[in-house]
C-alpha positions as CSV (number, residue, x, y, z in Angstrom):
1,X,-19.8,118.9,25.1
2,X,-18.7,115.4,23.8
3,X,-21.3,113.1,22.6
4,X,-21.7,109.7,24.1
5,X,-20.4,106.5,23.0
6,X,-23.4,104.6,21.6
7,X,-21.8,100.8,22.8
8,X,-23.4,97.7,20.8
9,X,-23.3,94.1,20.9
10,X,-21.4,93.7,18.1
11,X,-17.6,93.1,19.1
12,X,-19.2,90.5,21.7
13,X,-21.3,88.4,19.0
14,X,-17.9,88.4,16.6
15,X,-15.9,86.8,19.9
16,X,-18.2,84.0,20.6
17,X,-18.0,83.2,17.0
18,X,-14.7,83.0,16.9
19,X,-14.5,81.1,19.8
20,X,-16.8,78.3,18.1
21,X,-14.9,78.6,15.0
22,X,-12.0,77.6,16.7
23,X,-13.8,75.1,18.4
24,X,-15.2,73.7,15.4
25,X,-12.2,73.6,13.7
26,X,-10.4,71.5,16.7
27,X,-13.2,68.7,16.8
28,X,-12.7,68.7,12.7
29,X,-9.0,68.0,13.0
30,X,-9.9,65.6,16.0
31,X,-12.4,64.0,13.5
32,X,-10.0,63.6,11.0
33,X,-7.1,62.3,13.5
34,X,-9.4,59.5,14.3
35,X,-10.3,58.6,11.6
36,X,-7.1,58.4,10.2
37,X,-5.8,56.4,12.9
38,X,-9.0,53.7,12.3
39,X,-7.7,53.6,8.7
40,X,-4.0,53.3,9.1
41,X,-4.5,51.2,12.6
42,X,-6.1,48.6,10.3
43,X,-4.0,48.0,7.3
44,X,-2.2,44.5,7.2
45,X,1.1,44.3,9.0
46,X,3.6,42.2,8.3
47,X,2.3,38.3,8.9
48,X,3.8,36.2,11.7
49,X,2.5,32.9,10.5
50,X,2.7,29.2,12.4
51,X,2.9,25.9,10.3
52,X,1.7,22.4,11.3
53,X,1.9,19.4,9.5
54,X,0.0,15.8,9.6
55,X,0.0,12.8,7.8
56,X,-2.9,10.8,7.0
57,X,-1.7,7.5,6.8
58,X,-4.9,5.8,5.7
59,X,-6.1,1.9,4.3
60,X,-5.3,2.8,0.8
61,X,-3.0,5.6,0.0
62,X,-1.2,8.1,2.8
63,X,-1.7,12.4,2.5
64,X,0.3,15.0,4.0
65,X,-1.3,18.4,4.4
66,X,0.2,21.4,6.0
67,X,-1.5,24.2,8.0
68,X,-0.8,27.8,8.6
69,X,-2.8,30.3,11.0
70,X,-1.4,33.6,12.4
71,X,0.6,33.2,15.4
72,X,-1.3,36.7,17.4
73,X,-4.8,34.3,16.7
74,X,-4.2,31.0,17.8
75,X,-7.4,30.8,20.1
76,X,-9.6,32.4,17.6
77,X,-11.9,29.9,15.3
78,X,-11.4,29.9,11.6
79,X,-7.9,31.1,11.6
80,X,-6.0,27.5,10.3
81,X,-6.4,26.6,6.8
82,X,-4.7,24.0,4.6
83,X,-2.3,25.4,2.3
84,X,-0.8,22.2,0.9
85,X,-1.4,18.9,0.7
86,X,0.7,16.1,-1.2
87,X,-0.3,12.5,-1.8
88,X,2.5,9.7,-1.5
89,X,3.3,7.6,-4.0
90,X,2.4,4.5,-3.8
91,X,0.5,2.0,-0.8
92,X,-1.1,3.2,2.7
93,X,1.8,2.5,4.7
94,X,0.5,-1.1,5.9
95,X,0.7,-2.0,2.3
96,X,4.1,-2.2,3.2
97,X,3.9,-5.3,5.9
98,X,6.4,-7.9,3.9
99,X,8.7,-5.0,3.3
100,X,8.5,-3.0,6.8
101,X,11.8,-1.1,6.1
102,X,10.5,1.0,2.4
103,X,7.5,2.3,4.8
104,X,9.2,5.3,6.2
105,X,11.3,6.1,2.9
106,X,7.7,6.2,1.0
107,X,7.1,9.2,2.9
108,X,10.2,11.4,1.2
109,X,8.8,13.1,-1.2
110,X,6.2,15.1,0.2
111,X,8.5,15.8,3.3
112,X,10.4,17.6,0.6
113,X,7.6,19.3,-0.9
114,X,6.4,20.6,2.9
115,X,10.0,22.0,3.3
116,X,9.3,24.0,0.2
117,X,6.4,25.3,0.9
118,X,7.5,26.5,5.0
119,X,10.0,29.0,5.1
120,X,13.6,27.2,5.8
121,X,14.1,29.4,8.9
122,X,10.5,28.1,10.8
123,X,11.3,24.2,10.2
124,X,12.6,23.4,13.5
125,X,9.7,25.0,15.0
126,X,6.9,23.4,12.7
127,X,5.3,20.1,14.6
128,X,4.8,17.2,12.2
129,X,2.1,14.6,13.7
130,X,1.5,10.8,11.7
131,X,-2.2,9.2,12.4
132,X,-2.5,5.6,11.3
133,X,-6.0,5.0,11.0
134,X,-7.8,1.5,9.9
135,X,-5.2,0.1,7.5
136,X,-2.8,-0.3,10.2
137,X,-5.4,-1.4,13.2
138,X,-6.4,-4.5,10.5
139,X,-2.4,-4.6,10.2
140,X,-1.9,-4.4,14.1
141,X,-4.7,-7.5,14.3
142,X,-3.0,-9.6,12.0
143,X,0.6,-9.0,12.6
144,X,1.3,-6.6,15.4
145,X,5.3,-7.2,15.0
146,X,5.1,-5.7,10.9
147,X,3.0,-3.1,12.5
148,X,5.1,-2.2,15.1
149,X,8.2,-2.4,12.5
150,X,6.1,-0.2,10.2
151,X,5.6,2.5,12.4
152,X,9.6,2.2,13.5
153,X,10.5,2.8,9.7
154,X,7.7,5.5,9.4
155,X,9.2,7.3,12.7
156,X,12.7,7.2,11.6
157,X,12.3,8.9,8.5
158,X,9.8,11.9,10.2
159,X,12.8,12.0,13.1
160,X,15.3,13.1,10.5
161,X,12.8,15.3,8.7
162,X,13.8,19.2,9.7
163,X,11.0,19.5,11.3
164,X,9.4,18.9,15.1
165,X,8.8,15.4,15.4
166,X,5.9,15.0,17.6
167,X,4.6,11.3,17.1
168,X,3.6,8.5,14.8
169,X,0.6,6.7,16.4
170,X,-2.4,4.4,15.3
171,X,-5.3,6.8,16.3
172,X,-8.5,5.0,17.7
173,X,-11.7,4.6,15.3
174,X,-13.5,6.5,18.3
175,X,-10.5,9.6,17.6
176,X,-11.2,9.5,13.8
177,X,-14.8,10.1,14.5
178,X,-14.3,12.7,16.8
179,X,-11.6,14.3,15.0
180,X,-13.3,14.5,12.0
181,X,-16.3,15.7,14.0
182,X,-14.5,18.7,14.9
183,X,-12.4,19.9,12.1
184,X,-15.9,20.1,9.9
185,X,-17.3,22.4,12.7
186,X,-14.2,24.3,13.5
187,X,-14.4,25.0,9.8
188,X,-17.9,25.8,9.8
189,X,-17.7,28.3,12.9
190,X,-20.1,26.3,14.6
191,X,-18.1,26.5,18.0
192,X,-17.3,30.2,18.7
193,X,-20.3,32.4,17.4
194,X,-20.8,35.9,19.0
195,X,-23.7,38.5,19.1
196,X,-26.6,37.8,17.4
197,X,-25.6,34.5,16.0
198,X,-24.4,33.3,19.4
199,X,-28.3,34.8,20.8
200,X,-30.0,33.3,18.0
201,X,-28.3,29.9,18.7
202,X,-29.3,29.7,22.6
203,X,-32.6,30.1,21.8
204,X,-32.8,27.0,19.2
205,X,-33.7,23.6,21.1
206,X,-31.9,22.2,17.6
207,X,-28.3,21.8,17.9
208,X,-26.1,23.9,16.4
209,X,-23.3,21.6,15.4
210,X,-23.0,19.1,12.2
211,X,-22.9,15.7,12.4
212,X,-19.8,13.9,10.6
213,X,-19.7,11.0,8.2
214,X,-16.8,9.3,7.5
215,X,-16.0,6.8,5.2
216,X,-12.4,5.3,4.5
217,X,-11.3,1.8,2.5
218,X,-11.1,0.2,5.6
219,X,-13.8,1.9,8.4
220,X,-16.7,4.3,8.7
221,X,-17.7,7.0,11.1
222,X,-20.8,8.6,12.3
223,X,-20.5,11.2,15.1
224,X,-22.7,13.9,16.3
225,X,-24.2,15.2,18.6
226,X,-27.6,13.9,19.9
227,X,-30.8,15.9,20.9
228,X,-31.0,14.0,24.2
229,X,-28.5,11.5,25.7
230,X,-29.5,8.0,26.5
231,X,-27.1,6.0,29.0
232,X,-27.6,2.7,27.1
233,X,-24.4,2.8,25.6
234,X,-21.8,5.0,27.4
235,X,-18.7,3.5,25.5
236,X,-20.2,5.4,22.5
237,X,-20.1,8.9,24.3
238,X,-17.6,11.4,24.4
239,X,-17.3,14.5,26.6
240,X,-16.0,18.0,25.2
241,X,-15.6,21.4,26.2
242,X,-14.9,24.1,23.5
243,X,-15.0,27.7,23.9
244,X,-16.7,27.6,27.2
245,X,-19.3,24.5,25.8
246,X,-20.0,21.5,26.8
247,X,-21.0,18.8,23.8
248,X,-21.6,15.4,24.3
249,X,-21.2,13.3,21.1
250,X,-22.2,9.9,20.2
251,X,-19.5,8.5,17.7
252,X,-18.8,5.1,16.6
253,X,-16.5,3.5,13.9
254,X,-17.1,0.5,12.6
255,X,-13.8,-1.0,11.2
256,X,-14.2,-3.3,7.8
257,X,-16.8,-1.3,6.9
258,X,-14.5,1.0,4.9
259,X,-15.8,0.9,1.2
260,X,-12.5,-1.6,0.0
261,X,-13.0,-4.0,3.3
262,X,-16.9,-4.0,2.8
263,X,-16.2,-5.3,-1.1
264,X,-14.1,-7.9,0.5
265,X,-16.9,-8.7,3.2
266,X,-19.6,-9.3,0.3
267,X,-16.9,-11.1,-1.8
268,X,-16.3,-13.8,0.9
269,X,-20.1,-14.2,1.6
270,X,-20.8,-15.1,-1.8
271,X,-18.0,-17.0,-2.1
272,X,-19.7,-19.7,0.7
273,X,-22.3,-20.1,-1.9
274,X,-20.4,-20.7,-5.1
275,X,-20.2,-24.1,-6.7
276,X,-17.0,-23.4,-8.7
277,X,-13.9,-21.0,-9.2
278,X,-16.1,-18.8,-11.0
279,X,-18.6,-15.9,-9.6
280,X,-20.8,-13.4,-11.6
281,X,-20.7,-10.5,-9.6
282,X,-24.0,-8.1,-9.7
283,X,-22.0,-5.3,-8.5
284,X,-19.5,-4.5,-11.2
285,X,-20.3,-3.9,-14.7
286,X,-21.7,-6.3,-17.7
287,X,-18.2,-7.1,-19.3
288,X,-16.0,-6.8,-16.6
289,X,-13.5,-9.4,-15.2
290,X,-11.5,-9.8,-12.6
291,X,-9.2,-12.8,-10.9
292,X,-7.9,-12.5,-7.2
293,X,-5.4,-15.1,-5.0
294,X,-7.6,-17.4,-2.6
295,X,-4.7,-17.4,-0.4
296,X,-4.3,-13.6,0.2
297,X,-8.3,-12.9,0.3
298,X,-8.9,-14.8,3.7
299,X,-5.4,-13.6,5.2
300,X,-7.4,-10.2,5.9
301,X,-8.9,-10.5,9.5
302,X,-12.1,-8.6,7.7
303,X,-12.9,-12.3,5.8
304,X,-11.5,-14.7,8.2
305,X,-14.5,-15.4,9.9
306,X,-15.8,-17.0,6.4
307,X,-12.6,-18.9,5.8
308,X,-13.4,-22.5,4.6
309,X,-11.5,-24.8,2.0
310,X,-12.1,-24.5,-1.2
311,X,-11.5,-26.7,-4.5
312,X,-9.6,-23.8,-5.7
313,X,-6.6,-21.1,-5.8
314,X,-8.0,-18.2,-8.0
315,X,-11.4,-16.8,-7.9
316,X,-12.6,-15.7,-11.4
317,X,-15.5,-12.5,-11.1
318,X,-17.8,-11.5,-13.9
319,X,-19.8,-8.8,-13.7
320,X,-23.7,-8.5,-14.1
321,X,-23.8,-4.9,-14.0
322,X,-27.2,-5.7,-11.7
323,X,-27.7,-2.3,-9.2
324,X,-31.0,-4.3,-7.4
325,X,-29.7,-7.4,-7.0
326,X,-25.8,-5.6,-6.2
327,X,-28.2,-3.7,-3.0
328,X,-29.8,-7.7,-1.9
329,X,-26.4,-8.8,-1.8
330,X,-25.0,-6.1,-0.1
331,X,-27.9,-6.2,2.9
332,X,-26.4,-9.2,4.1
333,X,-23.5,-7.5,5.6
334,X,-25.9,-5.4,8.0
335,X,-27.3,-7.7,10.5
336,X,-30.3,-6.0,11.9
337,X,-32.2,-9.0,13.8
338,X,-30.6,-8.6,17.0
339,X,-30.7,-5.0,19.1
340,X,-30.2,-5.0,22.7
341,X,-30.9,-0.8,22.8
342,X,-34.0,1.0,22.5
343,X,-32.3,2.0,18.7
344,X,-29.3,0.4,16.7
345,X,-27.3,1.1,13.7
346,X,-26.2,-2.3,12.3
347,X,-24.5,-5.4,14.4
348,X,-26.5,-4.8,17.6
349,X,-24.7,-1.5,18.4
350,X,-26.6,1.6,19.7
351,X,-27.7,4.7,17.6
352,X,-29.8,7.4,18.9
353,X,-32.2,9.3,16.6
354,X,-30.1,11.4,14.2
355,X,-30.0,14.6,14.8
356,X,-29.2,18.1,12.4
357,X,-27.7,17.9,9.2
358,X,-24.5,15.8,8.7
359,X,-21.2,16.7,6.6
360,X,-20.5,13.4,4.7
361,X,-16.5,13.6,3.4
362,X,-14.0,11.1,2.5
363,X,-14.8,8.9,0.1
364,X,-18.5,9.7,0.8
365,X,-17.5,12.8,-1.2
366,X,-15.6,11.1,-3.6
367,X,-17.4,8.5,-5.2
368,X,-21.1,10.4,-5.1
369,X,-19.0,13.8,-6.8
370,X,-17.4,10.8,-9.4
371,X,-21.7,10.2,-9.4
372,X,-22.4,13.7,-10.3
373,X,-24.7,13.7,-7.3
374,X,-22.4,16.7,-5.2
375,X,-24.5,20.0,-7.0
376,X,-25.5,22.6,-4.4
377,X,-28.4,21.6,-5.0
378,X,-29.3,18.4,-3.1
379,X,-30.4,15.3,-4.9
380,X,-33.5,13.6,-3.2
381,X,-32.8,9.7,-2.0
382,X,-34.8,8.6,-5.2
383,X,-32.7,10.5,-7.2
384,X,-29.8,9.7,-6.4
385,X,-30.4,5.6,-6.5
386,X,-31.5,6.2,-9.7
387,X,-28.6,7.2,-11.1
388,X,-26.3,4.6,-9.5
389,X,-28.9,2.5,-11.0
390,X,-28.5,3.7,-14.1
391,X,-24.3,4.2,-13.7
392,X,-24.0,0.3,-12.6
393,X,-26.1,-0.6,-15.8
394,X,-24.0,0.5,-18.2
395,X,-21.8,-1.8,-20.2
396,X,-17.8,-2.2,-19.4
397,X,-16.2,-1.3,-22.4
398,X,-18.6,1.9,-22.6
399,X,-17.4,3.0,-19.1
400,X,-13.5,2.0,-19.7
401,X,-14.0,4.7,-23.0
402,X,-15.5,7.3,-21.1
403,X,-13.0,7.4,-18.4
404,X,-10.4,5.9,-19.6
405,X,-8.1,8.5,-17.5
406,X,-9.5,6.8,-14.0
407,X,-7.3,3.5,-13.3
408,X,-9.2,0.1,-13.7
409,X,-9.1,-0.7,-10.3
410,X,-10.8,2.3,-9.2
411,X,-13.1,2.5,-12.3
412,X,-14.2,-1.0,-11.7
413,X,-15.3,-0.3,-8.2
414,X,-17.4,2.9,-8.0
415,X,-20.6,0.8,-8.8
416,X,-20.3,-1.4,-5.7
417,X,-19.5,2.0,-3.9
418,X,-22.1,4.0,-5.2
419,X,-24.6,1.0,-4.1
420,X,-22.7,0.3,-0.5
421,X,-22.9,3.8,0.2
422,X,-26.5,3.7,-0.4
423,X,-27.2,1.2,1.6
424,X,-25.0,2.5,4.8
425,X,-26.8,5.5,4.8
426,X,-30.4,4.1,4.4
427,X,-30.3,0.5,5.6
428,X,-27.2,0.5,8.2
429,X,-28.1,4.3,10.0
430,X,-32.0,5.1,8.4
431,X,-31.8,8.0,6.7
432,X,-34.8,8.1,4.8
433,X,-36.7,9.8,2.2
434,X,-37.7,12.7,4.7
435,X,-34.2,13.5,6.0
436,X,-31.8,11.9,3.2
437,X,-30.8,15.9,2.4
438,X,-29.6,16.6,5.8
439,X,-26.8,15.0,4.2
440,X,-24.2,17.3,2.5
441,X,-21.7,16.2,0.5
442,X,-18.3,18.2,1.2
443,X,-14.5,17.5,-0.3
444,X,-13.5,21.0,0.5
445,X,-14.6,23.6,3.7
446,X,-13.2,26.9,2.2
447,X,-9.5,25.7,1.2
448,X,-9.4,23.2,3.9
449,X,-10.4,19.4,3.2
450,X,-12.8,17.7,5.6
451,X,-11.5,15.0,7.1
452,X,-10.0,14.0,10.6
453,X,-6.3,15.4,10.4
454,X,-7.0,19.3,11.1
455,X,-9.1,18.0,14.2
456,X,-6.1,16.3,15.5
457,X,-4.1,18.8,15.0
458,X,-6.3,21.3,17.1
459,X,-6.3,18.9,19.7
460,X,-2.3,17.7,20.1
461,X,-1.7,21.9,19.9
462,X,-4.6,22.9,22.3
463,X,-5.4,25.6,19.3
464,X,-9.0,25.3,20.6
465,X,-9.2,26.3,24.2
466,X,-11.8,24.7,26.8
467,X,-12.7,28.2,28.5
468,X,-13.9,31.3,25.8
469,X,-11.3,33.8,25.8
470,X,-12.0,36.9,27.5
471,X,-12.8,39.5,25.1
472,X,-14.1,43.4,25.0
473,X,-18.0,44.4,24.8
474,X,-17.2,45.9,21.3
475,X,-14.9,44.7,18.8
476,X,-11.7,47.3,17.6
477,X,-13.3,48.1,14.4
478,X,-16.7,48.9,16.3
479,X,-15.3,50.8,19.1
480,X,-13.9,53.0,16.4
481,X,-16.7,53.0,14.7
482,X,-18.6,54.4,17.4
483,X,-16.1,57.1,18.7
484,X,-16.0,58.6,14.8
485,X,-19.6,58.7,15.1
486,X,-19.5,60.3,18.4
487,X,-16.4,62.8,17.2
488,X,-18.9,63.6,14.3
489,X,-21.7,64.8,16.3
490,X,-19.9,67.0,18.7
491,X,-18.5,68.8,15.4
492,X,-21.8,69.3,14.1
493,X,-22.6,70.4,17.0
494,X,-20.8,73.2,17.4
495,X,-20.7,74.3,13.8
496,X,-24.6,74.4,14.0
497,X,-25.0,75.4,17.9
498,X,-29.0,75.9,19.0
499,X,-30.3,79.4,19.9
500,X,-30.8,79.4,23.5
């Protein structure tokens, strides 16, 4: 008689295991799949880059700066930087008023250099803007006809440039503000934030944008954004909506109060108190001299208003190298007697309370980083006029040594700019001891300069849209993230089941 089979649980047991072998092995390869596809879906592909370019064509001197930003990320913040930018040779363009026809050609050079620097093939495609600012408003107050013949030379030579012409205009002081208002907080990311920056910032009762300060040789700015809005002074207000926000700014400009106009303002007030052809000047150096034409100086509709006769045709300065008595003199250029709001600036117009910390660029930037007084970290209001106290003090010939690479002109003047500057920003808007380093000093944003021009750029190419694009929950790189995390778990999982 046969003996019974003895039957296990063995060949069962070996079954499941392969069965969660094979499993196992399946979610590894998925694993690895997906995460292969998360590194190879985010490797760089080949760019597809937009250019822009715009022309500053300021008071003193006219830049040209070009822009590139991906084309697949036009509506994104952050994405346009500066990747050239070429002085012109030579005067702002409404230096060239008696000879209206050398205007346009001025602007040759750099053309040239932008075509070098976009590829040949995206010229015709690449939009090329002009803003007049100051320089040519004085010019257009004086003698609209050279103005208007100005900008006809200027528009000729960008129309046969091989690029998209899309206008030479003078721009409002009110724009410049507002431009420059926006391209230092487009750079900054203040306008689209997400997650827990963009949670962080709704519940601040601070706002989350930075004021701009703008100073030019002819006008100034100040624009931000206040903590509450006053309707005294509506004309001052301007209404935008970015990435789904509202902002209402306050902005104003005050044209001839550009650092080269405000020299000529002080110039012709103390000129109705000399006795002769000769004036010692506290705000340039001991040593220094300088002789200007009576008959251009009141020409400029900055120092009209003080036009009298006088016994003579040239004006000889000496300088004092006096930084207290250079401030007294200065004062008398900010009338602050007559305010008709509950708060004022200078000249009876409205200021509300500052507000937040303010970029200052332009030449704000450039004569207080000529100063030494840009570090990162910030100089207190003491500080600082002490050493354009001690700067202004120091003789001309020791200065001229020193810096004998700077041209007179500009040398001469950083003195009276150090000491004008000072007294904008204290006497003319109140900044005071307590919020003086609020201010910030900025040339550069990452590679971008501040200033108005990549403002109006991202406004003439709607680049920053009104509404917030629509976007996913979870970024790409998070939503792959998550799913390799989630593909990880189910493979431990099964390679490490749990007894039942």
């Amino acid at each position: 008689m046969d003996e019974p089979k003895v039957t296990g649980t063995k060949p069962k047991m070996s079954t499941t295991r392969k069965i969660l072998l094979i499993l196992g092995f399946l979610s590894t390869l998925a694993a690895i799949a997906l995460i292969t596809v998360a590194v190879t879906q985010n490797q760089p592909l080949r760019k597809n880059i937009k250019y822009g370019i715009v022309l500053d064509a300021g008071s003193s001197h006219t830049n040209l700066y070009v822009y590139e930003w991906p084309a697949e990320k036009e509506n994104d913040t952050g994405v346009v930087q500066q990747v050239e930018v070429c002085k012109v040779e030579g005067p702002g363009i409404s230096g060239y008023s008696q000879t209206t026809e050398k205007a346009g050609p001025s602007l040759v050079q750099c053309l040239r250099q932008a075509e070098e620097v976009i590829p040949a093939e995206q010229h015709q495609e690449t939009p090329v803007y002009l803003g007049a600012t100051a320089g040519m408003r004085l010019l257009r107050l004086e003698n609209k006809d050279a103005a208007d013949k100005v900008l006809s030379s200027v528009e000729k030579t960008l129309r046969s440039a091989p690029f998209s012409f899309q206008g030479a205009r003078i721009i409002s002081g009110q724009e410049e503000g507002a431009y420059g208002w926006i391209t230092i907080n487009y750079l900054l990311g203040n306008f689209k934030q997400s997650g827990w920056k963009k949670f962080l910032h709704s519940l601040k009762s601070i706002s989350e944008t930075s004021g701009a300060l703008d100073l030019g040789g002819a006008s100034t700015q100040i624009t931000f954004v206040p903590d509450e809005i006053s309707p005294e002074s509506p004309q001052n207000l301007l209404y935008f909506r970015l990435y789904g926000k509202d902002y209402q700014v306050y902005t104003h400009s005050f044209l001839c109060y550009g650092k080269d106009q405000a020299l000529q303002q002080k110039l012709a007030w103390d000129l109705q108190s000399a006795e002769n052809s000769s004036l010692f000047d506290p705000c340039f150096h001991q040593g220094y001299q300088r002789t200007i034409s009576m008959s251009n100086f009141f020409k400029n509709p900055c120092t009209s208003i003080e036009e009298k006769q006088f016994p003579f045709s040239q004006l000889h300065i000496e300088g004092e190298g006096n930084y207290e008595k250079c401030r007294r003199n200065i004062q008398i250029l900010f009338n602050k007697t007559n305010c008709p709001y509950s708060s004022c600036s200078f000249n009876g117009i409205y200021l509300p309370p500052l507000q937040g910390d303010f970029g200052a660029f332009s030449a704000f930037y450039f004569v207080m980083n000529f100063l030494n007084l840009t570090s990162d970290v910030p100089f207190t209001l003491d500080e600082v006029a002490s050493a354009i106290q001690k700067f202004c003090a120091r003789p001309w010939h020791e200065v001229k040594l020193q810096y004998h690479q700077i041209k007179e002109k500009y040398l001469s003047e950083y003195c009276f700019s150090g000491a004008y500057i000072l007294s904008l920003l204290e006497n003319g808007y109140e900044f005071t001891t307590e919020n003086w380093q609020r201010i910030h000093f900025l040339g550069k944003i990452g590679s971008s300069d501040a200033g108005w021009t990549l403002g109006y750029m991202l406004n003439l190419t709607n680049m920053i849209p009104a509404e917030e694009p629509p976007a996913p929950p979870l970024s790409y790189s998070s939503y792959v993230g998550l799913m390799v995390l989630c593909s990880l778990v189910l493979v431990a999982r099964s390679l490490f089941p749990t007894s039942s």
